[in-house]
C-alpha positions as CSV (number, residue, x, y, z in Angstrom):
1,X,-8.2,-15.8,-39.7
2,X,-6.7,-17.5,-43.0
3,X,-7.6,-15.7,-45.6
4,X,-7.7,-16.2,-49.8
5,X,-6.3,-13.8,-51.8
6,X,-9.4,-13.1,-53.8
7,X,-10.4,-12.5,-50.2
8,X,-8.2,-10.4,-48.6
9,X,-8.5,-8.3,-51.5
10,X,-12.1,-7.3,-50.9
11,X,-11.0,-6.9,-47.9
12,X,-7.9,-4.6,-48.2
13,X,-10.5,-2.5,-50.2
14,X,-12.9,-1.6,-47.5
15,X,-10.2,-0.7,-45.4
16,X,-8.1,2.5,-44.9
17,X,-5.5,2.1,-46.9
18,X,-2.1,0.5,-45.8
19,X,0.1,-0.6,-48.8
20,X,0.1,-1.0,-52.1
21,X,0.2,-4.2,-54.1
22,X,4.0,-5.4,-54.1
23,X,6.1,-3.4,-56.7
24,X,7.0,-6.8,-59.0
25,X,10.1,-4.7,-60.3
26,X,11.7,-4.5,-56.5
27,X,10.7,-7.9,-55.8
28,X,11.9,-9.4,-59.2
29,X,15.4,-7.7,-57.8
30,X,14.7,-9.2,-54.4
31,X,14.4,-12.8,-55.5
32,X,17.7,-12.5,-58.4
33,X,19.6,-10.9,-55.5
34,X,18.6,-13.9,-53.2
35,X,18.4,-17.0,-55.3
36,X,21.5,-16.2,-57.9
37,X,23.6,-14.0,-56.0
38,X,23.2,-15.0,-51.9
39,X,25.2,-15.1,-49.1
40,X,23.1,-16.7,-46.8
41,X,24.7,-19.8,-46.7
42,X,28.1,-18.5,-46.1
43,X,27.2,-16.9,-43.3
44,X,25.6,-19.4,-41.5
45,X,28.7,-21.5,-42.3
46,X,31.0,-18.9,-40.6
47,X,28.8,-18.8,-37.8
48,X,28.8,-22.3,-37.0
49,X,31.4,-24.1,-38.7
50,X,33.7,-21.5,-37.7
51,X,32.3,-19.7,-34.4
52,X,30.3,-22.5,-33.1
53,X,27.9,-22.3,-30.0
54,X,27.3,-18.9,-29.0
55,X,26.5,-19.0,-25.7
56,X,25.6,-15.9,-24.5
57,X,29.0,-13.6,-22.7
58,X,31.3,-16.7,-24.1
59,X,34.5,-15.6,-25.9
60,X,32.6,-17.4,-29.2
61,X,29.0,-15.0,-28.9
62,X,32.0,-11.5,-28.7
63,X,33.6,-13.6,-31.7
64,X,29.9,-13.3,-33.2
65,X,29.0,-10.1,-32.2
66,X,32.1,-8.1,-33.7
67,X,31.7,-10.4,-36.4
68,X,27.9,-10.1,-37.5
69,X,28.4,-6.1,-36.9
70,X,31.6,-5.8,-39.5
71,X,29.5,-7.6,-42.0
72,X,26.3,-4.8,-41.1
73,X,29.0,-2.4,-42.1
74,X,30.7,-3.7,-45.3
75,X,27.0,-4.5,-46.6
76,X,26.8,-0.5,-46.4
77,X,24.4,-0.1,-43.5
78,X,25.0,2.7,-41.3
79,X,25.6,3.3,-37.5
80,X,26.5,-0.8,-37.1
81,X,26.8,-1.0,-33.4
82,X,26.3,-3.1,-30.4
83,X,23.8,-1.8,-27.8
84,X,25.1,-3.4,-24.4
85,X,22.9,-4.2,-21.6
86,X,23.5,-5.8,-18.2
87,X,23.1,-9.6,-18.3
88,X,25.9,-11.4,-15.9
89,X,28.7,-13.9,-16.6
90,X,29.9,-16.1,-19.8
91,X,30.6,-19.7,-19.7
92,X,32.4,-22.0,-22.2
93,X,33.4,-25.5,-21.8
94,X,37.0,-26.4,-21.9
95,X,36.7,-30.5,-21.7
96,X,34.2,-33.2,-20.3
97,X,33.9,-36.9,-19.7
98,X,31.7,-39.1,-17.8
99,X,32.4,-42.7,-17.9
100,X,30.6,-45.5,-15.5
101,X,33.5,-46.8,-13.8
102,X,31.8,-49.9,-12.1
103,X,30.1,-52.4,-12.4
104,X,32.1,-52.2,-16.0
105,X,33.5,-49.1,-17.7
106,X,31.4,-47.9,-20.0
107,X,31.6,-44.0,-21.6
108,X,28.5,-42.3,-21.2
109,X,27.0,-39.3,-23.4
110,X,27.0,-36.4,-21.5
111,X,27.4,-32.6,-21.0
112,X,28.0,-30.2,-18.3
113,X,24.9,-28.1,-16.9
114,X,25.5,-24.7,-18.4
115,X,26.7,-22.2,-15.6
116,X,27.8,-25.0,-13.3
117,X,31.1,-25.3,-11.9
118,X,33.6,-28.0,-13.5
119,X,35.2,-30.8,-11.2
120,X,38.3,-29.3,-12.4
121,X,39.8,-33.2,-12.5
122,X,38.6,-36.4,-12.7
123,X,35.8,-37.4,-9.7
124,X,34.9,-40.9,-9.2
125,X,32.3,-41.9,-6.5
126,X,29.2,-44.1,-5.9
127,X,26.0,-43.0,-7.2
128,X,22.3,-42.4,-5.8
129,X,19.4,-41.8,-7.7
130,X,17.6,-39.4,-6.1
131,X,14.7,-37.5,-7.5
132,X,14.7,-33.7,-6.4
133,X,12.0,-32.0,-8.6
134,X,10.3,-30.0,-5.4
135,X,11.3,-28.4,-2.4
136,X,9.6,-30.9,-0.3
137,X,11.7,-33.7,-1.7
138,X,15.6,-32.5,0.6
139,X,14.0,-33.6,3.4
140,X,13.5,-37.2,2.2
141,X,17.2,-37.2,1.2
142,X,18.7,-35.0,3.7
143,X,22.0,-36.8,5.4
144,X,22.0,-39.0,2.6
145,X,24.1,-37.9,-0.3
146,X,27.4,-37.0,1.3
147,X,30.6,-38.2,-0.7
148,X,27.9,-39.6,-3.3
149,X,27.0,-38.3,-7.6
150,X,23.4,-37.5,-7.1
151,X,20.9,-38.5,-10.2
152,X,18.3,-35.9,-9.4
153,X,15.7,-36.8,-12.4
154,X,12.9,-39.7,-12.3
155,X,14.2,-42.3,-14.9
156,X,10.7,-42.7,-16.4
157,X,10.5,-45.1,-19.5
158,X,11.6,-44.8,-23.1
159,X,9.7,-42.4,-25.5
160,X,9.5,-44.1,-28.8
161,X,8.3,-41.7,-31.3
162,X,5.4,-41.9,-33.0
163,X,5.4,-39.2,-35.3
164,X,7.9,-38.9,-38.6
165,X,11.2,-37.0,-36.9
166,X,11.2,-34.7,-40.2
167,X,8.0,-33.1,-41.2
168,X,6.8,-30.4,-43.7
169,X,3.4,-28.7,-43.5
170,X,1.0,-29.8,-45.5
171,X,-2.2,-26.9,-46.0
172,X,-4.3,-29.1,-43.1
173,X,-1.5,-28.5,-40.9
174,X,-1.2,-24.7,-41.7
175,X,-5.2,-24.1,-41.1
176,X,-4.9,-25.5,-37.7
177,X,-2.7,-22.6,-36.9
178,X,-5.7,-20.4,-37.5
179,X,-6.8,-20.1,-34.3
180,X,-7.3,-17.5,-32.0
181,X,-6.1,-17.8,-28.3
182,X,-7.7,-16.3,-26.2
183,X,-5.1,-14.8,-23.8
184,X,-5.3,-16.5,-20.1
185,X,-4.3,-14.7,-16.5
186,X,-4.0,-16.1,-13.1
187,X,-2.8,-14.4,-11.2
188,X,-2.0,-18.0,-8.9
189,X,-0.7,-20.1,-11.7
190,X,1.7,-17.3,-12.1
191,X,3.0,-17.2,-8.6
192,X,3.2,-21.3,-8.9
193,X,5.6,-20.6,-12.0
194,X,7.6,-17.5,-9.7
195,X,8.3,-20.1,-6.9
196,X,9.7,-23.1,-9.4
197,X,11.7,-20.3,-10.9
198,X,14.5,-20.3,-7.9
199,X,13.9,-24.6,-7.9
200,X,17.7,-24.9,-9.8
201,X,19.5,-22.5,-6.7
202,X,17.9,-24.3,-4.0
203,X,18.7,-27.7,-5.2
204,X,22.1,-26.5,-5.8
205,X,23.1,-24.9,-2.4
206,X,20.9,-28.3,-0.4
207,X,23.3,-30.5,-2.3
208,X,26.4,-28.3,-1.7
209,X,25.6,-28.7,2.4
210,X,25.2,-32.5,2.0
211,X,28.1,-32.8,0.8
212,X,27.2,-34.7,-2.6
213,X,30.4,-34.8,-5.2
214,X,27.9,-33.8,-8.3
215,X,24.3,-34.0,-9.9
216,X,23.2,-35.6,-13.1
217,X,19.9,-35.0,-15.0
218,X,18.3,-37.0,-17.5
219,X,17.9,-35.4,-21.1
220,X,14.5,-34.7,-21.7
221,X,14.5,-36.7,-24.9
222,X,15.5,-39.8,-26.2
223,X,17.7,-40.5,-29.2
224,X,21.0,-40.1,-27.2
225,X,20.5,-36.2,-27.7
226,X,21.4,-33.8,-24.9
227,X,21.2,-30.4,-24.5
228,X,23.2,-28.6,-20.9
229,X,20.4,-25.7,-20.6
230,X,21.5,-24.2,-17.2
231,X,21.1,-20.9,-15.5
232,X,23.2,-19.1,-12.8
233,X,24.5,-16.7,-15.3
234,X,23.1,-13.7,-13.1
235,X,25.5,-11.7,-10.2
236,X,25.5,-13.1,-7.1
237,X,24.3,-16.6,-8.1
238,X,27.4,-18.6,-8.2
239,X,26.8,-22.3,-8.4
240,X,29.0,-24.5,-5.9
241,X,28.2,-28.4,-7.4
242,X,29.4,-29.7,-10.9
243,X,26.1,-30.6,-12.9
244,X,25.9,-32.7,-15.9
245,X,23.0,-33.5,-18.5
246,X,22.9,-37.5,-19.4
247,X,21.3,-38.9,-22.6
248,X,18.1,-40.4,-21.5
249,X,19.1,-44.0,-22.3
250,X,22.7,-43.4,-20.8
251,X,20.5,-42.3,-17.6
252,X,18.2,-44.9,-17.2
253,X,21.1,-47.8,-17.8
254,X,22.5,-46.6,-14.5
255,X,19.2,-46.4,-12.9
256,X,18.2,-49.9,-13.4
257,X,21.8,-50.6,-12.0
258,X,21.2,-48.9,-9.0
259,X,18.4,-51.0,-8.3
260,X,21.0,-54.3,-8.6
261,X,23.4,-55.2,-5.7
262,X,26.5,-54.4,-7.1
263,X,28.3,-50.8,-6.6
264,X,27.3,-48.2,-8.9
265,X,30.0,-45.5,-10.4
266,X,30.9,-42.7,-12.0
267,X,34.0,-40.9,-13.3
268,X,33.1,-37.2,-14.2
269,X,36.0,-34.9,-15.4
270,X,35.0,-31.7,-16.8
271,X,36.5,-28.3,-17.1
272,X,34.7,-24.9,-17.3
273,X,35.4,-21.5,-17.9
274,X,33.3,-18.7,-16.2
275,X,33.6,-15.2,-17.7
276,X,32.8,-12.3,-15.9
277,X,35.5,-10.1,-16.6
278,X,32.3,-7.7,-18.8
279,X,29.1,-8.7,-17.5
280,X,27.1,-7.1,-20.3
281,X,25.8,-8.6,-23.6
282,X,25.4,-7.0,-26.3
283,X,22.6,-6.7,-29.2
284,X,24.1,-6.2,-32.6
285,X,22.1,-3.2,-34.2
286,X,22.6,-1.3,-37.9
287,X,20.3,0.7,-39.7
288,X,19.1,1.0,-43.9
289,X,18.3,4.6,-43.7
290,X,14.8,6.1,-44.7
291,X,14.1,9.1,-47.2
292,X,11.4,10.6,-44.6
293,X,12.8,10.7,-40.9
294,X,9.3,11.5,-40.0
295,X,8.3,8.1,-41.4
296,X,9.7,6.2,-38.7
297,X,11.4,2.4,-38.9
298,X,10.6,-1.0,-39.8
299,X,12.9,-4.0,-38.1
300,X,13.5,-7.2,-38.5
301,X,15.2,-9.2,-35.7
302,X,16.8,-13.0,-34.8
303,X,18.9,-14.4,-31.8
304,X,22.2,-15.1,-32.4
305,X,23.2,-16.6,-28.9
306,X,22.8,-20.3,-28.6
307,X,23.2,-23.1,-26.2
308,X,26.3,-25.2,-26.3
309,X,25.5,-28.3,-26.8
310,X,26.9,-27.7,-30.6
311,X,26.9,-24.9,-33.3
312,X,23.7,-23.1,-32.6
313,X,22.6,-24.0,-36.2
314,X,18.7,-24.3,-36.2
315,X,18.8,-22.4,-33.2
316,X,19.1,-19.7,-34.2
317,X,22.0,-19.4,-36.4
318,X,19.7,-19.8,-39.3
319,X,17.4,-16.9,-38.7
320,X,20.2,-15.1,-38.0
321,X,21.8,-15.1,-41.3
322,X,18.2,-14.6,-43.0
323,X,18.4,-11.4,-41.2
324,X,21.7,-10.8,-43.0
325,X,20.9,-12.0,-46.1
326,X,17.7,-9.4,-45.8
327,X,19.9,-6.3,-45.2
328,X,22.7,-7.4,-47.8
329,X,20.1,-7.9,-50.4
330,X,18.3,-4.2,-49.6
331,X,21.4,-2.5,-49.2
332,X,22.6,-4.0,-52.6
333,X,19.5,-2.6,-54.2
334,X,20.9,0.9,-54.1
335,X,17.8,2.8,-53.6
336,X,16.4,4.3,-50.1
337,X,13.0,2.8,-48.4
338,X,10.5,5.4,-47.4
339,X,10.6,4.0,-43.5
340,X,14.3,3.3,-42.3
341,X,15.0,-0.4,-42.0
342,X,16.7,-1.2,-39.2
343,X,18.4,-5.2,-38.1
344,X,18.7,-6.4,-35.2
345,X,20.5,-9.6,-33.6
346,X,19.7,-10.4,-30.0
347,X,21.5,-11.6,-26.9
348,X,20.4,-13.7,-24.4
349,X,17.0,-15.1,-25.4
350,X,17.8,-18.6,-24.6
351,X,18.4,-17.2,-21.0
352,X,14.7,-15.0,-21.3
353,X,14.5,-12.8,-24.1
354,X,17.1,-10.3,-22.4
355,X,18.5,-8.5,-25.3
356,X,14.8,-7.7,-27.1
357,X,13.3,-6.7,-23.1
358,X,16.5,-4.6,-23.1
359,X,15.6,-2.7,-26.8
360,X,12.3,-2.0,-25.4
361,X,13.4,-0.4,-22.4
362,X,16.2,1.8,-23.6
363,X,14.0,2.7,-27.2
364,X,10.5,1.9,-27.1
365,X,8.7,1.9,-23.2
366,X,8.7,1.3,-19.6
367,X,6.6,-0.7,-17.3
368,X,6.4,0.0,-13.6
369,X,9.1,-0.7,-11.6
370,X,9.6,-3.8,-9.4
371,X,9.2,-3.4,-5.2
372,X,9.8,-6.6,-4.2
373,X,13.2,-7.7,-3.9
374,X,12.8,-11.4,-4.1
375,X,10.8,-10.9,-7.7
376,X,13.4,-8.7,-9.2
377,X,15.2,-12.3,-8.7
378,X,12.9,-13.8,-10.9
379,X,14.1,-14.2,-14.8
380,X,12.0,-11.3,-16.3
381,X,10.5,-13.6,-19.0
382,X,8.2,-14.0,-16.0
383,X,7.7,-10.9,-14.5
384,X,8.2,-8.3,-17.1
385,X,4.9,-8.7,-18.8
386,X,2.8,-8.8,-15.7
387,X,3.9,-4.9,-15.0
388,X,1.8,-2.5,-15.3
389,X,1.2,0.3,-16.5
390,X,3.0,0.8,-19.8
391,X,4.4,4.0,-20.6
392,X,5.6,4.7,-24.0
393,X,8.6,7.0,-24.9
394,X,9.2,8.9,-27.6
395,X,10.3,6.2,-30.1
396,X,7.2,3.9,-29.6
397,X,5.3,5.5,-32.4
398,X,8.4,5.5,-34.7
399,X,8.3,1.8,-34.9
400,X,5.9,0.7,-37.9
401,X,6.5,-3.3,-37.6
402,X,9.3,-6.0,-36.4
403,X,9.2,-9.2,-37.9
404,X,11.4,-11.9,-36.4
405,X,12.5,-15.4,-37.4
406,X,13.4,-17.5,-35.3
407,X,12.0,-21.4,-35.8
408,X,14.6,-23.7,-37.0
409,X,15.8,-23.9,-40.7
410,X,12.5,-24.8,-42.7
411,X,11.1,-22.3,-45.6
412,X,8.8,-19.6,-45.0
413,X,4.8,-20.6,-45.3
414,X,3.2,-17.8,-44.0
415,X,3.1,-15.4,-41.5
416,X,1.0,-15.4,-38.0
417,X,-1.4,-12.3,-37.3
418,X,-0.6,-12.8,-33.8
419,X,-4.2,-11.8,-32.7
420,X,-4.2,-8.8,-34.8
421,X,-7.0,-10.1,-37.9
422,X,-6.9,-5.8,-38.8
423,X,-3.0,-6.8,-40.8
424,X,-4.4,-9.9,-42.3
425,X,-5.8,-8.3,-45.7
426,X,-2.0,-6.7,-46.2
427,X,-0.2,-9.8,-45.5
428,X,-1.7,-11.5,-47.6
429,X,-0.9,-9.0,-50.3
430,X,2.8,-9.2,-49.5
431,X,2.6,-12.9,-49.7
432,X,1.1,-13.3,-52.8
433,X,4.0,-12.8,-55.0
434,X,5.6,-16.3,-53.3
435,X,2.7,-18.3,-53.5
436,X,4.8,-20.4,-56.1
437,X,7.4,-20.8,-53.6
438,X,5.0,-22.6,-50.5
439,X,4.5,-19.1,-48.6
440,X,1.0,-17.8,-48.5
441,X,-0.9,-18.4,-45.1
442,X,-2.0,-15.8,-42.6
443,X,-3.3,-17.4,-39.6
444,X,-4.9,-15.8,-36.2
445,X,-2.7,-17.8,-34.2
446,X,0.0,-16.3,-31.8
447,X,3.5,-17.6,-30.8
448,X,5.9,-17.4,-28.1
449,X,8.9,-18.0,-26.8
450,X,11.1,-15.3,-28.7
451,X,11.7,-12.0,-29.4
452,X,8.6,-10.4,-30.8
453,X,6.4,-11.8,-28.1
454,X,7.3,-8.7,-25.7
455,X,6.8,-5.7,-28.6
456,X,3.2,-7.7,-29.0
457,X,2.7,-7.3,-25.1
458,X,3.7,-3.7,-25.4
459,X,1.1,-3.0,-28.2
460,X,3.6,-3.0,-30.7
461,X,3.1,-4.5,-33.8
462,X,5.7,-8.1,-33.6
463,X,5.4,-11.0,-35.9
464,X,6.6,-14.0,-36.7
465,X,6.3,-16.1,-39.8
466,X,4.8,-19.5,-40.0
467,X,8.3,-22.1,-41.2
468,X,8.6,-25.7,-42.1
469,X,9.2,-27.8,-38.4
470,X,11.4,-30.3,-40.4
471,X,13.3,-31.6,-37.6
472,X,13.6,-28.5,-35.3
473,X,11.9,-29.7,-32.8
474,X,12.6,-33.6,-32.6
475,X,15.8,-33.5,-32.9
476,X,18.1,-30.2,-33.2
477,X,16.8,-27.6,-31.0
478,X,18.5,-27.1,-28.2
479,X,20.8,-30.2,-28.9
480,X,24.5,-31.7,-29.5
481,X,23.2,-32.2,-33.5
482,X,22.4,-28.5,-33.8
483,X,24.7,-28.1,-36.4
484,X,25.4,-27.0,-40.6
485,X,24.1,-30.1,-41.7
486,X,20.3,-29.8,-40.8
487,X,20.2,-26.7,-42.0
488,X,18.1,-26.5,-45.5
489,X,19.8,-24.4,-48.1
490,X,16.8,-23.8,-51.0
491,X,14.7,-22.9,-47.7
492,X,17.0,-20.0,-46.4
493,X,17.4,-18.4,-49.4
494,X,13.5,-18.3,-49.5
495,X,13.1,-17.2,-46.2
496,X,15.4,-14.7,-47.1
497,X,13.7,-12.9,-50.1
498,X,10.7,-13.0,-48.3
499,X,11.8,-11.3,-45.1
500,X,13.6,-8.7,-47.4
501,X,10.4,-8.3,-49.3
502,X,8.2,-7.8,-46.2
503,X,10.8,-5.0,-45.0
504,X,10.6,-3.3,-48.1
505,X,6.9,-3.3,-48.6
506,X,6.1,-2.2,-44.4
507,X,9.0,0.4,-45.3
508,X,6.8,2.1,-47.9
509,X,3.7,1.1,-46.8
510,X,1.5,4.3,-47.2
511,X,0.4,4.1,-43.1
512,X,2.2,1.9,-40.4
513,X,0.8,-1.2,-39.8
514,X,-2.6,-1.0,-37.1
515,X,-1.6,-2.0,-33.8
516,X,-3.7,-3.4,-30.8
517,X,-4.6,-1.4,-28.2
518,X,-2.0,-0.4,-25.5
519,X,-2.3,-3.3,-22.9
520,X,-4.1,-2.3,-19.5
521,X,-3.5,-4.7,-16.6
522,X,-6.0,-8.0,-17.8
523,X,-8.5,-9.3,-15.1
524,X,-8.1,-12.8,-13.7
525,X,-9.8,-15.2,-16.6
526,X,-11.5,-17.3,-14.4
527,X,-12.3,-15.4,-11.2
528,X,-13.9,-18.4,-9.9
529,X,-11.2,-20.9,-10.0
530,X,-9.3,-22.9,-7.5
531,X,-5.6,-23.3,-7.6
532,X,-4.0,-26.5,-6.4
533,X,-1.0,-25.4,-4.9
534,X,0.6,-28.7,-4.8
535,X,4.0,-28.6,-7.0
């Protein structure tokens, strides 16, 4: 629920007690520290402009992880480390080009597929457009594709967009986050999304026995934006045919030609780099120490790895460095939280939330193991939260409340309960104090997609704050325009004071904040439904 301040005050007062008001003196500090004297956009500068995509296991995400960890330890935080965990091999690309060498030469916008292999030298052959989104769809194409460059996506028509391409929420756009959803399980809808989840191998290793020189995808937006999302980073699962992603219009230009009686072709030269000589990635971790060690942590937490399509700005260089800018302006304050604080930057959650699924096993729980060798195949975004039942260790209690950012560059408005209405009172205590500065929802709503959504499946109390969309997600996530320039510097140095503040206040908080229940395996939502198996 969205609540007033008036409110949430009556509220707060019928409850158990949680926190105090917000100490105006530390938060006057906060906000001087942030808007006159920050950093933040400095270091988001040095991660992009200078490091660029940080593709998760590339030589530029070790650039960014001994980076980001030095700076932990001249801010004056303690026990700045990385925290490996096993993940599987880098990638980087070296060069690419595409050009359509017939019926007219034409260069095309394109990218490799992340994690496919590189032609390794300029590739010309006939085209073929054809669609393999299912299993079911080889055996229309089998003996068919030798010697040819496959265009594996339905062309489809142009999307002309019909909302503005930069937005910033207005208050009837903030209450329709304040909504509760009501969580769903089936059991068959999940084993539709295990089988789709090997799609990308099979296709590979049919296309490798026909013979065909390379695959192209269509971009799944318009705009001439492209993006090279790819898997096959794991052990074993070693690509064998040169993909590439093509801007939708680029795509559908050499689709219409295909239906036309002249020769179709393309001219793809790209060059990869795969990097396995240290499979693991690596979290970056440091710690603002506590006054009571009995008192537990606080965390805040961002991804740093990226695609490579370009710098990893939005995405998520920018909550990255508000993570920064948090501990630099708390460590600057010179004076020691009740609760440690503790900072965390995560690997591989463009790949499935690897690096925060790898904190919570090594600090914070374990679920029951997997027996079927064919699921522990599956990308644990998918599997890990279906495993039951959840066992704490000895650090689960220590951890009073994570907060992570991680939704493009736009200012702070709020904060979602994330199906928890018992914190909504005290959030909206800790918000007051920016209500001048466009931050003061609380809405039931929950979010996923990143790192806090597994500490919430766990019973641990994750959040994630309500931001601007400006143009997150029509144009820079995940894409070749993910760079310094839509990034929004009043709105980081916002989002920066207010992630600090939130870290001091659940730092002193008198009692961690309430958590839900410890999850039990659900029941089936609709016992009475009927799955269409059809894919």
């Amino acid at each position: 629920m969205r609540l007033t301040f008036c409110a949430a005050l009556a509220l707060a007062a019928a409850m158990p007690a949680i926190a105090a008001v917000p100490d105006p003196v530390v938060n006057g500090r906060i906000i001087d520290a942030g808007m006159n004297h920050g950093d933040v956009m400095e270091t988001v500068a040095y991660l992009t402009d200078r490091i660029g995509g940080r593709m998760t296991n590339s030589p530029q995400m070790r650039a960014a992880e001994n980076w980001t960890r030095q700076r932990f330890a001249e801010y004056g935080l303690s026990n700045a480390r990385l925290e490996p965990f096993e993940f599987g091999q880098g990638w980087s690309i070296d060069s690419s080009q595409v050009r359509m060498t017939a019926p007219r030469v034409l260069t095309l916008r394109s990218i490799p597929v992340a994690w496919t292999p590189g032609t390794g030298g300029a590739v010309t052959a006939p085209i073929v457009v054809a669609p393999l989104r299912r299993d079911r769809d080889f055996a229309k194409w089998r003996g068919k594709l030798a010697g040819k460059i496959v265009l594996v996506s339905m062309p489809g028509e142009a999307d002309e967009p019909k909302d503005a391409a930069f937005e910033r929420y207005d208050s009837p756009a903030i209450t329709k986050l304040d909504v509760f959803d009501q969580p769903k399980t089936s059991a068959a809808d999940l084993a539709k999304t295990i089988r789709r989840d090997g799609f990308g191998a099979r296709r590979d290793a049919f296309l490798a026995a026909e013979g065909a020189k390379a695959w192209v995808s269509k971009s799944y937006r318009d705009g001439g934006l492209i993006s090279g999302e790819g898997e096959g980073y794991a052990a074993g699962d070693a690509r064998r045919v040169p993909g590439i992603q093509m801007a939708a219009e680029d795509y559908r230009r050499l689709a219409r030609l295909a239906k036309g009686s002249e020769p179709v072709a393309l001219e793809i030269d790209t060059r990869v780099t795969f990097h396995s000589a240290d499979t693991r990635a690596n979290n970056v971790i440091a710690d603002l120490p506590g006054r009571d060690p009995k008192a537990g942590y606080v965390m805040a937490g961002a991804h740093l790895d990226s695609w490579v399509g370009a710098d990893g700005a939005t995405d998520n260089a920018a909550g990255s460095a508000v993570v920064m800018e948090a501990a630099r302006i708390l460590a600057g304050l010179g004076v020691k939280p009740k609760r440690a604080i503790r900072f965390a930057l995560w690997s591989g959650e463009e790949q499935g939330l690897y690096g925060s699924i790898a904190y919570l096993v090594q600090h914070l729980v374990t679920r029951a193991p997997i027996t079927d060798p064919a699921l522990a195949k599956v990308n644990p975004y998918y599997t890990w939260p279906t495993r039951y039942p959840i066992t704490p260790k000895s650090e689960f209690n220590e951890l009073a409340a994570y907060f992570n950012l991680d939704n493009g560059s736009g200012k702070i408005r709020g904060i979602y309960a994330e199906g928890n209405p018992a914190v909504a009172a005290t959030f909206t205590q800790w918000l007051a104090p920016f209500a001048g500065m466009g931050a003061d929802a609380v809405v039931s709503s929950r979010t996923t997609g990143t790192d806090h959504v597994f500490m919430q499946s766990v019973g641990l109390p994750g959040f994630q704050f309500i931001q601007d969309p400006l143009d997150y997600e029509t144009r820079t996530h995940h894409s070749d325009v993910d760079t310094f320039d839509h990034l929004k510097a009043a709105d980081l140095r916002q989002a920066s004071v207010i992630m600090a503040s939130f870290l001091w206040n659940a730092a002193n908080a008198d009692a961690p904040l309430p958590r839900p229940p410890l999850p039990t395996r659900p029941k089936e939502t609709d016992p009475f439904a009927y799955v269409d198996d059809e894919e």
